[in-house]
Wavefront OBJ file of the C-alpha trace (Angstrom):
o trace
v -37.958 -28.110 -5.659
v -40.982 -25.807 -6.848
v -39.648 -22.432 -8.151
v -42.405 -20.887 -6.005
v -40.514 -21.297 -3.098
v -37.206 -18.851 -4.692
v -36.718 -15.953 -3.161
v -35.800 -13.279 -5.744
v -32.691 -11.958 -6.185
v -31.601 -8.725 -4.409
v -30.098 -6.217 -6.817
v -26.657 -5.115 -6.017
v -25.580 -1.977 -5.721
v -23.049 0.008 -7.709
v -19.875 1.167 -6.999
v -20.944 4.681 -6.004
v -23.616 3.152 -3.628
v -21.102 0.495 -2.134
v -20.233 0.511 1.237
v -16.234 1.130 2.361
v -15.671 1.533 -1.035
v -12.078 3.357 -0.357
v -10.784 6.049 -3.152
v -8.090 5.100 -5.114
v -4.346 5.336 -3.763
v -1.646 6.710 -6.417
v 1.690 6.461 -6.146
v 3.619 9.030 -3.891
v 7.040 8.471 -6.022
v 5.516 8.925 -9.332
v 2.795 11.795 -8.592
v 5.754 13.657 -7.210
v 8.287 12.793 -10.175
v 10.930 10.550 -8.476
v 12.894 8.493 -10.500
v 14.895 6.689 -7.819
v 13.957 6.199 -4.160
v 16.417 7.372 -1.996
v 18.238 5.404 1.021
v 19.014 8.787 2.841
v 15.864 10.219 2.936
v 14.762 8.081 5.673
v 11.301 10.123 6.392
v 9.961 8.476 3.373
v 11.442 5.366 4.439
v 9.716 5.473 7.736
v 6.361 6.380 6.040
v 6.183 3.299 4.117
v 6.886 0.807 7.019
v 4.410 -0.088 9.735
v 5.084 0.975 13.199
v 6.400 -2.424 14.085
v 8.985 -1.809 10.916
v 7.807 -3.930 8.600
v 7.902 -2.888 4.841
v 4.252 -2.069 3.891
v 2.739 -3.822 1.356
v 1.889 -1.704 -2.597
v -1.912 -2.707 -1.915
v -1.454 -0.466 1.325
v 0.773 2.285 0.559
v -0.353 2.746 -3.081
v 3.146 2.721 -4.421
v 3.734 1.183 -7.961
v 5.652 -2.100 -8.879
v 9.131 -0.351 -9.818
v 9.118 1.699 -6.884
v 8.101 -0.317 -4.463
v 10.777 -2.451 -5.520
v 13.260 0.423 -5.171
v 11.472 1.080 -1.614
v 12.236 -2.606 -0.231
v 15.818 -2.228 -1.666
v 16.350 1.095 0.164
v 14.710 0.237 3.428
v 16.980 -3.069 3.650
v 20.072 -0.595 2.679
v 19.268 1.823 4.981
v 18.636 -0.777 7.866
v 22.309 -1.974 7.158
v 23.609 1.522 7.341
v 21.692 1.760 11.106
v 19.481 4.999 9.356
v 16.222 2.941 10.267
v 15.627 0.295 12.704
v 14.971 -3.348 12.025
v 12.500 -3.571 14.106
v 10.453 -1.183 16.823
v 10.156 -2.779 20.014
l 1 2 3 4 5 6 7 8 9 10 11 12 13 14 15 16 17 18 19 20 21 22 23 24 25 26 27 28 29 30 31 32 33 34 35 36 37 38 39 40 41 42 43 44 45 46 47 48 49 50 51 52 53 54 55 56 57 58 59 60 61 62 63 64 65 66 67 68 69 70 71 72 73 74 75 76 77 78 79 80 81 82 83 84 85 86 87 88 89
């Protein structure tokens, strides 16, 4: 195989030139300085769950390890105490 025939390389682009290249997400809990999620506060709850009620997942929410652990802990309590819905028909 000649090396005539190669076709150069295209250069890639950066991350500022990148296409879909989506900002950063932080996490709600810490930027607002909450320690422990909360069972009873079932707004947040319903923010972090899809409309189908399925827990969403850190890569889409943003939410860090520890409280995203907490989240999934007080989403199943709160389902068990009827303050969210298993599931959204």
């Amino acid at each position: 195989m000649p090396s005539s025939k190669l076709k150069p390389r295209r250069e890639k682009k950066g991350k500022a030139g990148g296409i879909g290249q989506a900002r950063r997400r932080y996490c709600h809990f810490c930027k607002e300085k909450i320690e422990e999620v909360d069972y009873k506060n079932f707004t947040t709850l319903r923010r972090m769950m899809s409309d189908k009620g399925k827990i969403r997942s850190r890569r889409i929410t943003g939410t860090c390890r520890r409280h995203q652990n907490q989240l999934a802990a007080s989403v199943k309590f709160a389902r068990e105490m009827a303050l969210v819905p298993y599931v959204n028909c």
